[in-house]
N, C-alpha and C positions, 0 to 999 in steps of 0.2 A: 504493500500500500504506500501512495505517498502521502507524504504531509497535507498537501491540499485535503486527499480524503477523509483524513482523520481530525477534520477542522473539526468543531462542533458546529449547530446552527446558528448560534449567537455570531462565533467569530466570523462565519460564513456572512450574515447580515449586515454585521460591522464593515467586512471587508466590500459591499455589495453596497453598502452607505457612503460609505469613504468616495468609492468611484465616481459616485454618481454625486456628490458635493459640489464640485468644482462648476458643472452645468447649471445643477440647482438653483445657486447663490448667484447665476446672471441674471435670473428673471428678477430677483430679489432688489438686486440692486439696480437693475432699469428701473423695478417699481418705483424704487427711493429717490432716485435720478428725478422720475415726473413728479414726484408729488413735491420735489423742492420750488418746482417753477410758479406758482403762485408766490411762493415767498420772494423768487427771483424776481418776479416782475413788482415786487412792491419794491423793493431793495432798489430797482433799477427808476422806479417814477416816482419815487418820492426822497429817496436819498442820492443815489450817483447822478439823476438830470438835474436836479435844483444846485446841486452842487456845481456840475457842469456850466451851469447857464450863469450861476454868481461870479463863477470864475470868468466867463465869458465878458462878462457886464461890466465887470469891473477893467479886466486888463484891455478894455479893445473899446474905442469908441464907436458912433454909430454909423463912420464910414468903412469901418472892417478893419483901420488903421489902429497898431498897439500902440497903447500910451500907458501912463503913469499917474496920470494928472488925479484917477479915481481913486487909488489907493492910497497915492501920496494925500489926499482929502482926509483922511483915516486922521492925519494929526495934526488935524484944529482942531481948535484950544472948543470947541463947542462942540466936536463929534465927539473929542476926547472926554470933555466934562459925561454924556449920554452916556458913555462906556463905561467911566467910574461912577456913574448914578446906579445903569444895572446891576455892576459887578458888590454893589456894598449892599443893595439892595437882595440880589439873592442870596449873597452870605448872609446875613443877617436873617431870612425869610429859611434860608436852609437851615441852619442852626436851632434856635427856637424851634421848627418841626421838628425839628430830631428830638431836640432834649423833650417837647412834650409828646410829641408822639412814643419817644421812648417809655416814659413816664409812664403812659396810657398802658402799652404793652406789658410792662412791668404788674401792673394792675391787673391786670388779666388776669396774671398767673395765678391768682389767688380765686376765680371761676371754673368752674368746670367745662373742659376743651369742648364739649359736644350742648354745654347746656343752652339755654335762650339767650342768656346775657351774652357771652361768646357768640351767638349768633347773630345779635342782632348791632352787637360794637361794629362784625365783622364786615354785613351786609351795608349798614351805615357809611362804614369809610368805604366802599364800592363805591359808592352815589357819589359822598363826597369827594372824594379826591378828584371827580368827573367835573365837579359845580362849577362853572366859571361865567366869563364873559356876560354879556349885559343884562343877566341874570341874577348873578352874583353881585357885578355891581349895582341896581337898584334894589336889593335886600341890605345891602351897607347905607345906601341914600335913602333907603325909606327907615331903617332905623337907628343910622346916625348923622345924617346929611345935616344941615343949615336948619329945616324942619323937622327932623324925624323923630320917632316916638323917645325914644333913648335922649336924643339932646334934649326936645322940650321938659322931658320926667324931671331929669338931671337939675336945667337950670329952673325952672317954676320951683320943684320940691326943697333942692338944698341951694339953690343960687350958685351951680357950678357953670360957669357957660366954658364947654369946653376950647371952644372958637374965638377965645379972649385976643387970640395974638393972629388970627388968620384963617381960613379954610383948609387948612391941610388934609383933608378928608382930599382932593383933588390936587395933589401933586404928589412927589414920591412919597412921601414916609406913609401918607392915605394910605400907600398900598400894601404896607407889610400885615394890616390886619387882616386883609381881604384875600392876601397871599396864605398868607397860614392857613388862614379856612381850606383850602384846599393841600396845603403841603402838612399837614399834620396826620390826616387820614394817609396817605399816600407813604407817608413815615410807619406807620399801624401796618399800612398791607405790607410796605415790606421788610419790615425789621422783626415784625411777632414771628414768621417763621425762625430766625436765626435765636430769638429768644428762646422761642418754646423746645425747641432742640437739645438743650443747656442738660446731660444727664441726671437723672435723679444721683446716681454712684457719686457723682465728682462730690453731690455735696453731705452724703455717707459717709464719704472715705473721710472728707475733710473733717467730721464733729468727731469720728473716731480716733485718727490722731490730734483730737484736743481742740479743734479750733472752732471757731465761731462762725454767725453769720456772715460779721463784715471781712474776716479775715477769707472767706468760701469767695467774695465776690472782689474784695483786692487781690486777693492770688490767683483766683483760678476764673470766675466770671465776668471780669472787667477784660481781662487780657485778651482770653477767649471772642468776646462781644467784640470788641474795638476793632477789628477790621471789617465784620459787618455794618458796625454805627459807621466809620468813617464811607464804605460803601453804599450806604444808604443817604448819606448828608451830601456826597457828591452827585449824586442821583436828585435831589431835592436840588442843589443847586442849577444842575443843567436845567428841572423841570422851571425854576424859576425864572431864568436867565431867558428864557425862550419862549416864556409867556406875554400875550400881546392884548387877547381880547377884555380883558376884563381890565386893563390898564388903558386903553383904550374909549372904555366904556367911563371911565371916571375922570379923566384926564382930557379935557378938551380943549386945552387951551398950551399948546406948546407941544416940544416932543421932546418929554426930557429922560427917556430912555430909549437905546436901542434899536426896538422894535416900535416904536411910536416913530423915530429918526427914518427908518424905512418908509410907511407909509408916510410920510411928509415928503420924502424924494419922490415917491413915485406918483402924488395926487396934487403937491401946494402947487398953487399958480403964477407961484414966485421964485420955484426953482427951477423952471422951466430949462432943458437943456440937461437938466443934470441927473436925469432918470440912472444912469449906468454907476452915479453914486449910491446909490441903491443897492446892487450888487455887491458893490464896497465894502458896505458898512457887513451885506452878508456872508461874506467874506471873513470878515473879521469875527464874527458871530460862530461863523464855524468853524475857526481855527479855534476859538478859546471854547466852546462845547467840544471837540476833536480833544483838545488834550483834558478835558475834565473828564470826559469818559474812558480814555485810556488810564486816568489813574485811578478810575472806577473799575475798571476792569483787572487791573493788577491787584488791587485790593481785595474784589470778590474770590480772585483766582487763593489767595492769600486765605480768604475766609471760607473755602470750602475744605479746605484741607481736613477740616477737624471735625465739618458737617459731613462727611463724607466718612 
């Protein structure tokens, strides 16, 4: 007899598997091949054309001829001020989401993962972290605007007029409260996975060799957390940085952020000519999102290690 016949059925199967593998796994991955192309065609019209087209707008004017004139625009002293209005404005809007949407999460831990409460925090920041644009802004101006229910209460009841020094409801700092309402839930969706993951054992082991609460969350849960937290506050920041409509919607008189500066190139009647700064500014927009998400991405890559 040979060896072949004195396989058994299994090895024989095995060996009758193995063959026929290499054919198998084509169909497999053509599948995988087509079913990427939706994602490709989003990837290709909403990220590499628009990208395409800023870069177009900006380096080339509208004789097809390359110039400079649009970028070198990038720095005055009034494109530059928009830039550092966004940029202090989303940190600031990034931050505070985090710390209280952290907070929020933190809170959690003390419901039951399947019960209503948990459900209904979790359903909540869905919507919210959605809520924006001139929506959002007339629920701020109907109850904190010049008339809204909040100012009148305020100043009739204790004689607070919040508006003693100006309307700021309607220029930047307006918008860090209107900001958070959506960057706090958004902090909730994605920071409570990387909390709720935190082993029960880590903080076992810890009470058993002696230690405490706060010693379980400076040794071993803060450290843990912190490349998540820092991966979620950069994610808050690019969501803030890029946000237009509900700034927009409160903000009518100027363009004193980035994405207000865009539609002012491409609608005022008085910049007539200078549409391709427009491109410019988006340009700009998306070289400083470009590197906030690469060190979102380094960070996640950093914070899966341990969730994994």
């Amino acid at each position: 007899m040979t060896s072949a016949s004195l396989a058994t059925p299994a090895e024989k199967g095995s060996r009758a598997a193995g063959t026929k593998t290499p054919s198998s796994s084509r169909p497999r991955m053509t599948w995988a091949a087509i079913g990427l192309v939706p994602f490709a065609v989003y990837v290709f019209l909403f990220l590499l054309l628009p990208t395409v087209l800023a870069l177009g707008s900006a380096l080339f004017a509208d004789d097809g001829s390359l110039t400079a004139d649009n970028v070198l625009a990038l720095f005055d002293p009034l494109v530059q001020q928009t830039f550092v209005n966004s940029l202090w404005l989303s940190a600031v809007t990034a931050l505070g989401g985090a710390v209280i949407g952290g907070l929020v999460c933190y809170a959690l831990l003390g419901v039951r993962e399947n019960g209503i409460a948990r459900a209904l925090v979790d359903a909540a920041s869905g919507v919210l972290a959605q809520f924006g644009g001139v929506t959002l802004a007339f629920t701020f101006i109907a109850t904190m605007g010049a008339q809204g229910v909040v100012t009148v209460l305020m100043r009739d009841t204790w004689g607070i007029n919040i508006y003693e020094d100006g309307l700021w409801l309607y220029e930047v700092p307006g918008l860090i409260m209107p900001y958070l309402y959506f960057q706090v839930p958004l902090m909730v969706i994605t920071f409570m996975p990387a909390l709720a993951a935190l082993k029960p054992q880590w903080a076992e082991a810890n009470l058993t060799l002696g230690g405490t609460r706060w010693s379980f969350w400076t040794t071993i849960g803060f450290p843990v957390l912190l490349p998540s937290f820092l991966a979620c506050t950069l994610l808050l920041f690019a969501n803030a940085f890029s946000s237009f409509a509900t700034a927009a919607a409160l903000i009518s008189q100027g363009s004193q952020i980035v994405t207000l500066q865009i539609r002012t190139a491409l609608t005022s009647e008085t910049l007539l000519g200078r549409e391709n700064l427009a491109g410019a500014l988006a340009l700009g927009m998306i070289v400083i999102v470009g590197i906030v998400m690469t060190a979102y991405t380094v960070v996640q890559r950093r914070a899966a290690r341990w969730q994994q």
